[in-house]
TIPA-506483 format. One line per 4 residues: number of its first residue (from 0); their letters; for each residue y, z, x of N, C-alpha, C, O, CB. Coordinates in Angstrom, 2 decimals. Glycine has a CB too. Layout:
BEGIN
NUM) a) Y/Z/X/Y/Z/X/Y/Z/X/Y/Z/X/Y/Z/X | ...
***
This chain:
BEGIN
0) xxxx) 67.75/8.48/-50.54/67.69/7.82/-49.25/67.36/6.35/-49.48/66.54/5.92/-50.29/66.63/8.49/-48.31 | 68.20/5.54/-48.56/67.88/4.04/-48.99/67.74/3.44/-47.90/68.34/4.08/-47.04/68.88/3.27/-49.80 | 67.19/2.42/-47.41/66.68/2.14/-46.01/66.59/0.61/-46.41/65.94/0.05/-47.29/65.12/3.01/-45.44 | 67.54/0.09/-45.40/68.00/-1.33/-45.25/67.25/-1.82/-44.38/67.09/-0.91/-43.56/69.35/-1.56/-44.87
4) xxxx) 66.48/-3.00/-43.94/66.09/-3.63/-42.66/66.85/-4.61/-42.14/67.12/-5.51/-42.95/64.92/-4.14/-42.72 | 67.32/-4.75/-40.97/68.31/-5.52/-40.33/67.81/-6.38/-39.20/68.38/-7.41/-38.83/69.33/-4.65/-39.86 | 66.49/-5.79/-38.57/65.85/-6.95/-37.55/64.38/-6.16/-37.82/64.13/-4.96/-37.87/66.56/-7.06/-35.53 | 63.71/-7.08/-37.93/62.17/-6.66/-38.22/61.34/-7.97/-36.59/61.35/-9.20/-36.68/61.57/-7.33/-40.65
8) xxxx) 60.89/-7.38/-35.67/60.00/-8.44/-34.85/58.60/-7.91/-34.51/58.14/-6.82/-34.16/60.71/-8.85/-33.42 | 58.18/-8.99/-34.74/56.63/-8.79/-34.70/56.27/-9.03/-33.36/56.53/-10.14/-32.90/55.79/-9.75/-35.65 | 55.62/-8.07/-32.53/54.98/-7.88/-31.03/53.75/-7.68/-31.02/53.16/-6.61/-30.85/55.46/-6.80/-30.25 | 53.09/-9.28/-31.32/51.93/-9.06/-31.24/51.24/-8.63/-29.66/50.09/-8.20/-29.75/51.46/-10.20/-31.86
12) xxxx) 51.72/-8.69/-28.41/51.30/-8.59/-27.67/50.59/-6.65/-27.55/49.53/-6.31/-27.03/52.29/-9.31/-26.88 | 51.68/-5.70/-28.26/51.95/-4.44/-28.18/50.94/-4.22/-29.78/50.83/-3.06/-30.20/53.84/-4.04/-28.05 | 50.37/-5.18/-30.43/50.07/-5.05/-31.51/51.42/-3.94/-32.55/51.22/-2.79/-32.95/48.56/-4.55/-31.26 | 52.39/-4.56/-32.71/53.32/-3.42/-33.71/54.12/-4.27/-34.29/53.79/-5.45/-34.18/54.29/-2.17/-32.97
16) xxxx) 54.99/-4.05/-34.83/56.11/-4.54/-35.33/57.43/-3.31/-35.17/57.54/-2.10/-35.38/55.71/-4.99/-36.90 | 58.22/-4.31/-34.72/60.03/-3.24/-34.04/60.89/-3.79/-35.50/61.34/-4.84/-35.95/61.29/-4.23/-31.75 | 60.80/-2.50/-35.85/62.30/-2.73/-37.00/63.43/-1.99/-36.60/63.53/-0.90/-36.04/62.09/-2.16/-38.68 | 64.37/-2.94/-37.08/65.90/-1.62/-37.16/66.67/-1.83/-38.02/66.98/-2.97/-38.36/67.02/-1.49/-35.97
20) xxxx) 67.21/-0.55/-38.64/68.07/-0.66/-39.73/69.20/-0.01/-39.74/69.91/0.28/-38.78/67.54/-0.38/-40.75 | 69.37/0.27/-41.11/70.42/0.78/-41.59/70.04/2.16/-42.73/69.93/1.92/-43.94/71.18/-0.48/-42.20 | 69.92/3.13/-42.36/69.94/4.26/-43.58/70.94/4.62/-44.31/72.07/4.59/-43.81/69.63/5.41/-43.24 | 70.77/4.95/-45.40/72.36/5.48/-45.89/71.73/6.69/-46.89/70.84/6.27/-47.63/73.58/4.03/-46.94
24) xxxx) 72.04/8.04/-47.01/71.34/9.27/-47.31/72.98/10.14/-48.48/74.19/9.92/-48.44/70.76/10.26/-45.31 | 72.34/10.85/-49.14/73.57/11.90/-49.72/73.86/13.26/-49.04/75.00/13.69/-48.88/73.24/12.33/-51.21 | 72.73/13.90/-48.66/73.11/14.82/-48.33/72.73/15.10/-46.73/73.50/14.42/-46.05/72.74/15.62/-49.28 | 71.77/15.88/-45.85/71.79/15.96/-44.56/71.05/14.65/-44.16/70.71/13.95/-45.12/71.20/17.27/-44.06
28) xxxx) 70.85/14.34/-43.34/70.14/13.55/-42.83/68.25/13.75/-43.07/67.57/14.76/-43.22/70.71/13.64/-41.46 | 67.90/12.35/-43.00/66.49/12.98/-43.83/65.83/12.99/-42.43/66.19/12.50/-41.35/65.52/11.87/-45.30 | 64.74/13.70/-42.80/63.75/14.02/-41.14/62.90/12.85/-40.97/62.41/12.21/-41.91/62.48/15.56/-41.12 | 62.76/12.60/-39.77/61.21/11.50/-39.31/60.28/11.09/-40.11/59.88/10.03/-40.59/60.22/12.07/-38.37
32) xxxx) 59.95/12.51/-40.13/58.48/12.33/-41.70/59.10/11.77/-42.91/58.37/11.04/-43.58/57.71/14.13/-42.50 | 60.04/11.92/-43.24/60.63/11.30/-44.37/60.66/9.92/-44.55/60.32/9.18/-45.48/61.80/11.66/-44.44 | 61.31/9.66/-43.04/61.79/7.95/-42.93/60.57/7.38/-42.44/60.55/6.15/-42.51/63.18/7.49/-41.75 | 59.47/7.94/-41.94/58.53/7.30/-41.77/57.30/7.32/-43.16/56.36/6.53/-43.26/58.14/7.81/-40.46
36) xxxx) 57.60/8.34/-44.05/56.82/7.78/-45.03/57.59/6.64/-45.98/56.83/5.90/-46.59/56.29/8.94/-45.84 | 58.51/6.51/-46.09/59.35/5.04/-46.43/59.05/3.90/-45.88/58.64/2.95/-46.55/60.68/5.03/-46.10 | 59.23/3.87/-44.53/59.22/2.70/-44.06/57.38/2.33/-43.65/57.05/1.29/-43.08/60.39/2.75/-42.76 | 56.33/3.49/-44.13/55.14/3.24/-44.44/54.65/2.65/-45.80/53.71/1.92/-46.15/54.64/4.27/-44.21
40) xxxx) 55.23/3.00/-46.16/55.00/2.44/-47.63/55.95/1.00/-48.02/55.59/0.32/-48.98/55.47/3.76/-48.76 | 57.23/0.56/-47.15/57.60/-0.69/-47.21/56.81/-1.77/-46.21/57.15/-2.91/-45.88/59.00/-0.62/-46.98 | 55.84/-1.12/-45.93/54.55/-2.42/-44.47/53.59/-2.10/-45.07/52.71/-2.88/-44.69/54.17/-2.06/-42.35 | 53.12/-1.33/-45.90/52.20/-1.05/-46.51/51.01/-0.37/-44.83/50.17/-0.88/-44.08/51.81/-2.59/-47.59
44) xxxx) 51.53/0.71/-44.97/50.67/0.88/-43.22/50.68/2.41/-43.56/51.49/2.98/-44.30/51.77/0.30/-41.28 | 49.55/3.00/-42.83/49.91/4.46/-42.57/51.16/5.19/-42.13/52.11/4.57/-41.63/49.17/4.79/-41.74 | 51.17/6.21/-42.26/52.36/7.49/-42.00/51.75/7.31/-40.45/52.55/6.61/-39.83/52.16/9.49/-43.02 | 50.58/7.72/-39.58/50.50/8.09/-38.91/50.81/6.91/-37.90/51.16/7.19/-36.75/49.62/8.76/-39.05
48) xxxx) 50.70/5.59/-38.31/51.18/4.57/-37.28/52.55/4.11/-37.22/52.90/3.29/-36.38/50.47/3.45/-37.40 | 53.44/4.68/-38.21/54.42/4.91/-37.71/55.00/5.55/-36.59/54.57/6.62/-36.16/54.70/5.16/-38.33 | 56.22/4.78/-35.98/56.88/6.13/-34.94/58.25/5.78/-34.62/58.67/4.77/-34.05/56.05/6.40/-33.31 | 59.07/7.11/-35.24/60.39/6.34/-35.12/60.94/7.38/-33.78/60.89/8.54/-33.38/61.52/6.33/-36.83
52) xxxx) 61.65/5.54/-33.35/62.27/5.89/-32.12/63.33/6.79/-31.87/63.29/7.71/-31.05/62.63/4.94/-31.67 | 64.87/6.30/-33.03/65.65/7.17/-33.20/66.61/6.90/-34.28/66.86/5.80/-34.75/66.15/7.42/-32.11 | 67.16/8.17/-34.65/67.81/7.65/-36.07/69.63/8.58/-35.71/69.95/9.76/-35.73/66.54/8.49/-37.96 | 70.30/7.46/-35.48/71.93/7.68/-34.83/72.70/7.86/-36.03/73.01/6.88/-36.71/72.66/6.29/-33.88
56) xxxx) 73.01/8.96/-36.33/74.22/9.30/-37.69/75.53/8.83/-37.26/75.76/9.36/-36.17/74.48/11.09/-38.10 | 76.58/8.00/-37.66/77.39/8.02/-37.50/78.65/9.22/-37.80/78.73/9.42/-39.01/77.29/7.13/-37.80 | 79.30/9.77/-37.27/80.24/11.31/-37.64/80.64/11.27/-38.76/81.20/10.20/-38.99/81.57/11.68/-36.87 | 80.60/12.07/-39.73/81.22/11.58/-41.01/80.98/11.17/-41.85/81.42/11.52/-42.95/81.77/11.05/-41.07
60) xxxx) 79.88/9.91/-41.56/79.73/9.20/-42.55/78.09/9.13/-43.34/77.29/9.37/-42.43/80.26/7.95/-42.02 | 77.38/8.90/-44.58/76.69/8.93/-44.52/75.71/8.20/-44.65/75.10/8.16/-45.71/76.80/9.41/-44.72 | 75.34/7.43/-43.50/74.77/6.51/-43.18/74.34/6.95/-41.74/75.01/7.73/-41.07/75.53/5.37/-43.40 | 73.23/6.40/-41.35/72.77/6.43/-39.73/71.79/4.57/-39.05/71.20/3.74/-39.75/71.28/8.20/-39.69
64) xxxx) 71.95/4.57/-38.05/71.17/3.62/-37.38/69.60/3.64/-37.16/69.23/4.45/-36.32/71.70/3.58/-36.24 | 69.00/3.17/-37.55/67.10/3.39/-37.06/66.56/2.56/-36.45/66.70/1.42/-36.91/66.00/3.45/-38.09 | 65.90/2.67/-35.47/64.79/1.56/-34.87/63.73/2.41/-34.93/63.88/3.59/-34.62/64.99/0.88/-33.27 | 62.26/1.83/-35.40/61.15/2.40/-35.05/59.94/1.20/-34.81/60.25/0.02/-34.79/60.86/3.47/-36.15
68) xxxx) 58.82/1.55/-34.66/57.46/0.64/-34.51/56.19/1.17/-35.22/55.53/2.16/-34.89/57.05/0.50/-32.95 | 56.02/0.50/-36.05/55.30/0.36/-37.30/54.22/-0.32/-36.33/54.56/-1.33/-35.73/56.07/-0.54/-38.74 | 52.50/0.36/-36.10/51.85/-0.13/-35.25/50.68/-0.46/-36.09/50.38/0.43/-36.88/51.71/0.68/-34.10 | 49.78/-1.78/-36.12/48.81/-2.08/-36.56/47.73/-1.37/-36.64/47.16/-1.31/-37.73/48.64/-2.87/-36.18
72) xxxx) 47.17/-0.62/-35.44/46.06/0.09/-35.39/46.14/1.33/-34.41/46.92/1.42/-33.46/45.02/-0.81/-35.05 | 45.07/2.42/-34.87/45.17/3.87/-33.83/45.65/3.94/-32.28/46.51/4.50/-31.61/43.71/4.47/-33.67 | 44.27/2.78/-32.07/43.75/2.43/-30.69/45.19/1.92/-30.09/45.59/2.32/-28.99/42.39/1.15/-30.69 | 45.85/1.11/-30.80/46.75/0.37/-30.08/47.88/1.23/-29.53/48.36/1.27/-28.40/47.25/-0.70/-30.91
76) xxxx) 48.29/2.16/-31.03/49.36/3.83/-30.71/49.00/4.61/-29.77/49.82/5.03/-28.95/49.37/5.01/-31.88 | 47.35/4.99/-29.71/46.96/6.22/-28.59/47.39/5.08/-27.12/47.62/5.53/-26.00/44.71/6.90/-28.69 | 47.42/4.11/-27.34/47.35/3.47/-25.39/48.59/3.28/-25.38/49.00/3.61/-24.27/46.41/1.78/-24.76 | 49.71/2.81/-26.26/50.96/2.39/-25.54/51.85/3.66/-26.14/52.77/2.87/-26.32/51.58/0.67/-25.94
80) xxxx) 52.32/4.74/-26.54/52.94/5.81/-27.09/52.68/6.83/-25.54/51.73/6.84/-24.75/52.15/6.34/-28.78 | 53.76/7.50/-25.55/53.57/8.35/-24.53/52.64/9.90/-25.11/52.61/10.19/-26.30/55.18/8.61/-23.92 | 51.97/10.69/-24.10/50.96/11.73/-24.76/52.39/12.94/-25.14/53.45/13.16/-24.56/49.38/12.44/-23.36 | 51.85/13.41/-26.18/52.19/15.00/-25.95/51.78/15.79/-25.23/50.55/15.87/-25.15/52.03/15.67/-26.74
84) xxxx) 52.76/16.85/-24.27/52.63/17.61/-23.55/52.01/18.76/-24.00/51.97/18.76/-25.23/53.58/17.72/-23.09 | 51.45/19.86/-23.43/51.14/20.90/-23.72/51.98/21.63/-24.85/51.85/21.99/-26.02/51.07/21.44/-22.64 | 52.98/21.63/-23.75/54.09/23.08/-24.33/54.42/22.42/-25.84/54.51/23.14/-26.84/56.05/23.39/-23.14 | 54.60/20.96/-25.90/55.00/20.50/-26.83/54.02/20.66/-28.39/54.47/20.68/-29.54/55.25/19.25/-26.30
88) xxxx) 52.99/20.74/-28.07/51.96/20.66/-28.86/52.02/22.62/-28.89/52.36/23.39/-29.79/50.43/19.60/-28.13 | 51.83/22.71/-28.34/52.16/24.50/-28.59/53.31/24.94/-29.76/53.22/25.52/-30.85/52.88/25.23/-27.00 | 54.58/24.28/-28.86/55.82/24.20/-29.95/55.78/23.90/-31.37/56.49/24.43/-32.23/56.66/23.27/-29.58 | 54.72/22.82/-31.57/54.68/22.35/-32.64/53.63/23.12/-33.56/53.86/23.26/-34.75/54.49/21.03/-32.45
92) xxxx) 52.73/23.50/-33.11/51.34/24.47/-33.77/52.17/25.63/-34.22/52.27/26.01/-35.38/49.92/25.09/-32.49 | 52.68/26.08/-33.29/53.83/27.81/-33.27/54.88/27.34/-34.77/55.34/28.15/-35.56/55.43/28.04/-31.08 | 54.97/26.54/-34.80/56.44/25.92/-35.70/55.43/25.71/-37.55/55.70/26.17/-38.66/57.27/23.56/-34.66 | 54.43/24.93/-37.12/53.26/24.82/-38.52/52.99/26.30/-39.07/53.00/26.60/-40.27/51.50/24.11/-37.99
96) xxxx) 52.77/27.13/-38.07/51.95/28.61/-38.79/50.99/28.31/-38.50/50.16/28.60/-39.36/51.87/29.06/-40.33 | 50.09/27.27/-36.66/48.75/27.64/-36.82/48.56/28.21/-35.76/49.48/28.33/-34.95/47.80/26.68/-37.08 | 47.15/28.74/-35.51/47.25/28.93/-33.70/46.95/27.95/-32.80/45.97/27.21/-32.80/46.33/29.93/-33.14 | 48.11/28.01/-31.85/47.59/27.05/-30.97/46.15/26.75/-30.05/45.37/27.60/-29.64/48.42/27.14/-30.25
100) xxxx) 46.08/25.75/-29.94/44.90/25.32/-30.05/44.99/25.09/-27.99/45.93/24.61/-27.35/44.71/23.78/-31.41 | 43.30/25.79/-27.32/43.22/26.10/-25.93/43.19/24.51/-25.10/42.55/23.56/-25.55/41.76/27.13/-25.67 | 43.63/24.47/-24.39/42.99/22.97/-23.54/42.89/23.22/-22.67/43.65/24.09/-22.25/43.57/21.70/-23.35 | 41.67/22.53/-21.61/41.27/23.35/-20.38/41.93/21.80/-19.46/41.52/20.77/-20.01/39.14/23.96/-20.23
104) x) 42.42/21.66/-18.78/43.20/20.79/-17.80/42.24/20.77/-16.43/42.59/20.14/-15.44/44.85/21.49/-17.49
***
C-alpha cells in the first residue's frame, strides 16, 4: 500500500489537519485501520486521532481517492466528530467477540 498526499490544510480553527490523496494498493482495498495507521505514522500522531472520511476505489483499477483529518488532540475529536450510536457500538462489540457493553439513556 502506498499513500500519496495531494492537498494537506491545516485548520487550526477545528484544531486538525484535512489531507487528501491518492492510494494505490495490490490486492483488495486496505481497511481504515490500515490507512489510518499510515497516515499516523506519516504526522507522526496517534491511530486514534485519526479519522478517515472516505476512501473512493476507482472500478478496476488499483488505486482509490482519500480524504481524512488527522486531529491534534482527544478533546478537540470528542467535540467536533459525530457520537456513536448505540446500535452502532453494539454492532461493533458483537463484530470484536466482546459483550456489549449496558448504557442507561
Amino acid at each position: 500500500m502506498e499513500l500519496s498526499i495531494t492537498e494537506k490544510k491545516d485548520n487550526g480553527l477545528l484544531s486538525r489537519t484535512e489531507v487528501c490523496g491518492t492510494l494505490t494498493f495490490q490486492n483488495a482495498t486496505p481497511s481504515n485501520t490500515d490507512v489510518a495507521k499510515n497516515l499516523a505514522t506519516k504526522f507522526a500522531a496517534d491511530e486514534k486521532l485519526v479519522v478517515i472520511k472516505k476512501i473512493k476505489t476507482k472500478f478496476g483499477a488499483k488505486s482509490a481517492d482519500l480524504c481524512a483529518y488527522v486531529y491534534k488532540d482527544t478533546s478537540a475529536l470528542k467535540r467536533i466528530e459525530p457520537k456513536v450510536g448505540k446500535k452502532a457500538a453494539e454492532k461493533a462489540a458483537k463484530k470484536a467477540g466482546q459483550q456489549p457493553v449496558a448504557t442507561t439513556v
